[in-house]
C-alpha positions as CSV (number, residue, x, y, z in Angstrom):
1,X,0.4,3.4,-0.1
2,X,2.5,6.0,1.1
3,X,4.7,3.4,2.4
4,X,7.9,5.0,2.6
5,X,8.7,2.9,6.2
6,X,7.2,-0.2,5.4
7,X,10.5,-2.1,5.5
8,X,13.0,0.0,7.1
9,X,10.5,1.3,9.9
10,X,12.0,4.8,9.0
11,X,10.2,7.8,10.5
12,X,10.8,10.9,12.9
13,X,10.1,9.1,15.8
14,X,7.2,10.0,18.5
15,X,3.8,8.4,18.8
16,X,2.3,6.1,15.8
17,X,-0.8,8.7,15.4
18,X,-1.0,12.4,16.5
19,X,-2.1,13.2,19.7
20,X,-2.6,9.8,20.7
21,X,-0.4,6.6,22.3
22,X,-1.0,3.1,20.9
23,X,-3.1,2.1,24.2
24,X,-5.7,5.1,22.9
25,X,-5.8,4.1,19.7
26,X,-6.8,0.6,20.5
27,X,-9.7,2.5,22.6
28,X,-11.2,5.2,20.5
29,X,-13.3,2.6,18.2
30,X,-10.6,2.5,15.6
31,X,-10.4,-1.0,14.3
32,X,-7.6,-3.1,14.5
33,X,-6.0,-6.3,13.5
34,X,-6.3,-7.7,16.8
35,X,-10.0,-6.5,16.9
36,X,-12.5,-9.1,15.6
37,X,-15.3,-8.1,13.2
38,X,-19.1,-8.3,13.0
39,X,-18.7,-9.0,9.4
40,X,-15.2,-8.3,6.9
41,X,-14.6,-5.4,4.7
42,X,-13.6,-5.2,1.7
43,X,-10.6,-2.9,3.3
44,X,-9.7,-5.9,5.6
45,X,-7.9,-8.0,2.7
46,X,-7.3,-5.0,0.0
47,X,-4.8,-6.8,-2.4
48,X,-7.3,-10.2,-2.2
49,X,-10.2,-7.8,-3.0
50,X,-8.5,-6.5,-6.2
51,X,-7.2,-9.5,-7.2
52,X,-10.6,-10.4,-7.2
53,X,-11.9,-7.4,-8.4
54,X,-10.8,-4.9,-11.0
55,X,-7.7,-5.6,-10.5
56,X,-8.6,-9.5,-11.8
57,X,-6.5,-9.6,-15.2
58,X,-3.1,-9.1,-13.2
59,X,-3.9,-12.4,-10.8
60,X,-1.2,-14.8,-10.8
61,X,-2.8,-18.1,-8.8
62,X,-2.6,-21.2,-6.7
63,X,-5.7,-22.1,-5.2
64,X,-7.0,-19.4,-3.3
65,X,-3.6,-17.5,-3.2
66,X,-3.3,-14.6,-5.6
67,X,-0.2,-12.2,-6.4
68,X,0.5,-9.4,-9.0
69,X,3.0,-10.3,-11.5
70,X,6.5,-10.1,-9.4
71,X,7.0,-6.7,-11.5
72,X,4.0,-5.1,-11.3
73,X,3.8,-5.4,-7.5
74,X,4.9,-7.6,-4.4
75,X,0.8,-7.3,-2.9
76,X,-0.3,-10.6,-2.8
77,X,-4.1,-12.0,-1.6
78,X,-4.4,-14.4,0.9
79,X,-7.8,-15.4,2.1
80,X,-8.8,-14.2,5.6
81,X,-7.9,-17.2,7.3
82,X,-5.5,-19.1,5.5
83,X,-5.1,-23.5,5.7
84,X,-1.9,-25.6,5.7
85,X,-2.9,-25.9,1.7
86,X,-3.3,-22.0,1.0
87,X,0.5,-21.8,3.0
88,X,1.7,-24.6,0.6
89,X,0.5,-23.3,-2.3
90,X,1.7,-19.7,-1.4
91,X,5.5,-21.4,-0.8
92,X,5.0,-23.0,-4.2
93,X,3.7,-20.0,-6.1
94,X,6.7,-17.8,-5.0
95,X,9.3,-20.4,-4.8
96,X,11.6,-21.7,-2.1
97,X,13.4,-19.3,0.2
98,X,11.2,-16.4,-1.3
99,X,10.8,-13.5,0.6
100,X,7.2,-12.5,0.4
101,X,4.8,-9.7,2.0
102,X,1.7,-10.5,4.5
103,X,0.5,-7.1,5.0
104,X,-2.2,-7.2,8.0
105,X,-1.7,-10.9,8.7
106,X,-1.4,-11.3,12.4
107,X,-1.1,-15.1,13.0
108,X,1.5,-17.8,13.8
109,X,3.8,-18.4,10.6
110,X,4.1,-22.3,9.8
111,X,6.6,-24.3,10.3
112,X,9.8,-23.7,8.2
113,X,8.6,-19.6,7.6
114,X,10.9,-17.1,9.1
115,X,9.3,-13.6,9.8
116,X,11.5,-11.2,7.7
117,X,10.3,-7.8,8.9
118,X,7.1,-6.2,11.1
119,X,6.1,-3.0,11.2
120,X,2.9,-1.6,12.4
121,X,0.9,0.4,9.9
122,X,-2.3,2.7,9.2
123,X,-5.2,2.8,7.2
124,X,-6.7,6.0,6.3
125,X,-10.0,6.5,4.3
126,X,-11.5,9.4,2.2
127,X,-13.4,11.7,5.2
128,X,-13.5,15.1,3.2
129,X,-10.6,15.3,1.2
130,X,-10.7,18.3,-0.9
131,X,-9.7,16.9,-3.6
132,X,-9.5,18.9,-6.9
133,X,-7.5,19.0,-10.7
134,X,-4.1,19.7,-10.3
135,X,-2.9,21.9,-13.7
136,X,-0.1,21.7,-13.9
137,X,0.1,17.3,-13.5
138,X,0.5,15.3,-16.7
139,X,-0.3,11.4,-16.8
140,X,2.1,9.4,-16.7
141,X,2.5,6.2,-18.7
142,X,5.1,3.4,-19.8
143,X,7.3,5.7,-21.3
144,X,8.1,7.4,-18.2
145,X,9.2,4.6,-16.3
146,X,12.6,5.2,-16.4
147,X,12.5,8.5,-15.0
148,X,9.5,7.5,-12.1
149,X,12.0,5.0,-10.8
150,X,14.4,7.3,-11.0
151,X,12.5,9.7,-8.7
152,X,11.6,6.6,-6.8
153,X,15.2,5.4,-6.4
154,X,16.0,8.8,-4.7
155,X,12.8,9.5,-2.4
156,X,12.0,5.9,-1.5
157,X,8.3,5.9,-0.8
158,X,7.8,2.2,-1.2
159,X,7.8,-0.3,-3.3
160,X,7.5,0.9,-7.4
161,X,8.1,-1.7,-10.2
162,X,8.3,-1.6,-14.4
163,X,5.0,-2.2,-14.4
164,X,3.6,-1.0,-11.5
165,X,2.4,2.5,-13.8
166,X,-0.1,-0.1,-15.2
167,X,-2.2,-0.6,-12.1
168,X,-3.7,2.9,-12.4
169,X,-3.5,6.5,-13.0
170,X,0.1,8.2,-12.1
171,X,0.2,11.7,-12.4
172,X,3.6,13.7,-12.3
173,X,5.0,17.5,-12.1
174,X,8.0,18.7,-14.9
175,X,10.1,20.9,-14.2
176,X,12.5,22.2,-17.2
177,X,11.4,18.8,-18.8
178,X,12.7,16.9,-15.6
179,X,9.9,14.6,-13.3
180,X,10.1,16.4,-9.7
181,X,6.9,14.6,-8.1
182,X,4.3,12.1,-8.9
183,X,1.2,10.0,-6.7
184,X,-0.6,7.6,-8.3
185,X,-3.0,4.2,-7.9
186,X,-2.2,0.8,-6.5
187,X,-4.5,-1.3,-4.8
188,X,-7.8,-1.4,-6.3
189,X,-10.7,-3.5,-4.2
190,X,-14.4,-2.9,-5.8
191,X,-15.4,0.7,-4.9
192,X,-12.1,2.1,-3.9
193,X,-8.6,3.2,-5.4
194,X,-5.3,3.3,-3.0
195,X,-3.3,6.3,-3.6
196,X,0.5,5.5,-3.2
197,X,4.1,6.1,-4.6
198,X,3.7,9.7,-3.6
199,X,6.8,11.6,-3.6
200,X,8.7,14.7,-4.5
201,X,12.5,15.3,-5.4
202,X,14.2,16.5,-2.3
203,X,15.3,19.7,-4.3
204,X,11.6,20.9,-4.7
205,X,10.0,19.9,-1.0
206,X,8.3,23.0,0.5
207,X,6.3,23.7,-2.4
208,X,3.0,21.8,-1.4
209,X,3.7,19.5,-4.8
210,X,2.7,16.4,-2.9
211,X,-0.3,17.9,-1.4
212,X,-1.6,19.1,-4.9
213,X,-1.0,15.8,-6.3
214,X,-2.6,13.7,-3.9
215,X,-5.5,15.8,-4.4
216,X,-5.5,15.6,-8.5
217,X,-5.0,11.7,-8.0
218,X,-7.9,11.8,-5.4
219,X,-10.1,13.6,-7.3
220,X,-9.8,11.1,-10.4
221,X,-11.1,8.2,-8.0
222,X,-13.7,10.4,-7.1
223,X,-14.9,11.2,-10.5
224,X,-15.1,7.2,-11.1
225,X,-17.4,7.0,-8.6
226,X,-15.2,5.4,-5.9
227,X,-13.3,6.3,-2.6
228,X,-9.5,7.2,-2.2
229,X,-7.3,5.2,0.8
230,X,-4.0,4.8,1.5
231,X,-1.5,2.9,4.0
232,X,1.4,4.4,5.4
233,X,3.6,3.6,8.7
234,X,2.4,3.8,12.0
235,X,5.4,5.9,12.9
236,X,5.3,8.5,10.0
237,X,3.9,11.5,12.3
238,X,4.7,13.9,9.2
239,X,2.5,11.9,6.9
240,X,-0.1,11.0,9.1
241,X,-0.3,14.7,10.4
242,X,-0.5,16.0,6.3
243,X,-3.1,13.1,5.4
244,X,-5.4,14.2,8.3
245,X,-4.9,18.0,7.5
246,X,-6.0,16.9,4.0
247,X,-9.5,15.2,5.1
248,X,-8.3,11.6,5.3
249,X,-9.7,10.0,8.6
250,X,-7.7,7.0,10.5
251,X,-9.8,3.6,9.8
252,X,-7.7,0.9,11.1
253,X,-4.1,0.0,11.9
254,X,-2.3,-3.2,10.2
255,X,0.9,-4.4,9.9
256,X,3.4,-4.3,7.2
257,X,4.7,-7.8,7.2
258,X,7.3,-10.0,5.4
259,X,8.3,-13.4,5.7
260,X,10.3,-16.0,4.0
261,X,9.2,-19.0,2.3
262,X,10.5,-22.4,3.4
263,X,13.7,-23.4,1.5
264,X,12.0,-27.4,0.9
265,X,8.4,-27.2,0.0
266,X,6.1,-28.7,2.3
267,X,4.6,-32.2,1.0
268,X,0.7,-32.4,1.4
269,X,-0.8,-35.6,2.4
């Protein structure tokens, strides 16, 4: 995701989509996580459908509760409606007093869970992107880690880990040998690719570099056959108003949500 405000809530202020207030969204037959649905897609739970999915030989689990390995990528899959046992086993699978993310989980926290952060997000889907080669991109594997976090370290667009290059296809732009911007893959449910951890060196901004790479990373997903996404904050005007210029179309809002694990494991009679 472009998920630069997931935790800090960050963003230049104004309404959570262009054009429209929060009361219209919830109008204009966008879902959203209060809104019930005729049948769940596989968009609704995106980490549980890749854990599931392609993204199966990463799954870490307890039961029904699957994570990524803690440095590939905090996503985690929950099932849609979780029990007393799925919450135990999450508590025990990330430890006590664990901080741990819920994205689009809207329900009570149990007993001993502390809510850590909330912020409202946004789903966008693929609705005409036109997405095309970027030549002057390079793929980017393990040994460009170092510098991608550096980059990452400096731009903050959400969460990037050692081994979060693994989860897909990361392309990047050199200048004079140095990594100035990169977008690549995370989430992965069946038929669809996430595009996130887009960013560009503050030096270089202006130049349409995240544009271009967006559409390069977009048009790899394409060429498998599948559909680009992404998440990004509710309040992040100026990404939501470049993601809809590009041909992404609004598909739900969510929540970007964190809470704590209790510090004494609960005991399960």
């Amino acid at each position: 995701m472009s998920d630069s405000t997931m935790r800090t809530g960050r963003s230049d202020g104004g309404a959570p989509y262009p054009g429209r207030t929060e009361a219209s969204m919830s109008h204009a037959g966008i879902p959203d996580i209060g809104t019930p649905h005729a049948a769940p897609h596989v968009l609704d739970n995106p980490a549980h459908a890749s854990l599931t999915g392609p993204h199966a030989r990463f799954a870490e689990r307890r039961g029904r509760v699957l994570r990524y390995p803690v440095d590939v990528s905090p996503w985690l899959g929950m099932p849609d409606v979780p029990t007393a046992e799925d919450w135990a086993d999450l508590a025990a699978l990330a430890g006590p007093g664990a901080e741990v993310p819920l994205s689009g989980y809207v329900g009570e926290l149990p007993d001993g869970w502390e809510t850590m952060f909330s912020v409202d997000g946004v789903q966008f889907v693929d609705d005409g992107l036109a997405a095309a080669p970027e030549p002057e991109a390079i793929r980017l594997g393990l040994a460009d880690v170092p510098e991608m976090l550096d980059l990452i370290a400096r731009t903050q667009p959400g969460p990037f880990l050692p081994r979060t290059v693994e989860m897909g296809t990361y392309l990047g732009i050199r200048r004079d040998g140095a990594l100035i911007a990169m977008a690549g893959e995370r989430l992965h449910p069946p038929g669809w690719t996430e595009i996130s951890a887009v960013c560009t060196d503050p030096a270089f901004r202006g130049e349409g570099l995240a544009t271009r790479l967006i559409l390069a990373v977009a048009h790899g997903i394409r060429e498998r056959g599948e559909t680009p996404f992404l998440h990004t904050s509710a309040r992040n005007t100026n990404a939501i108003g470049l993601y809809e210029s590009l041909g992404f179309r609004l598909r739900r809002t969510t929540r970007f949500l964190a809470a704590r694990t209790p510090e004494r494991q609960p005991v399960m009679s």
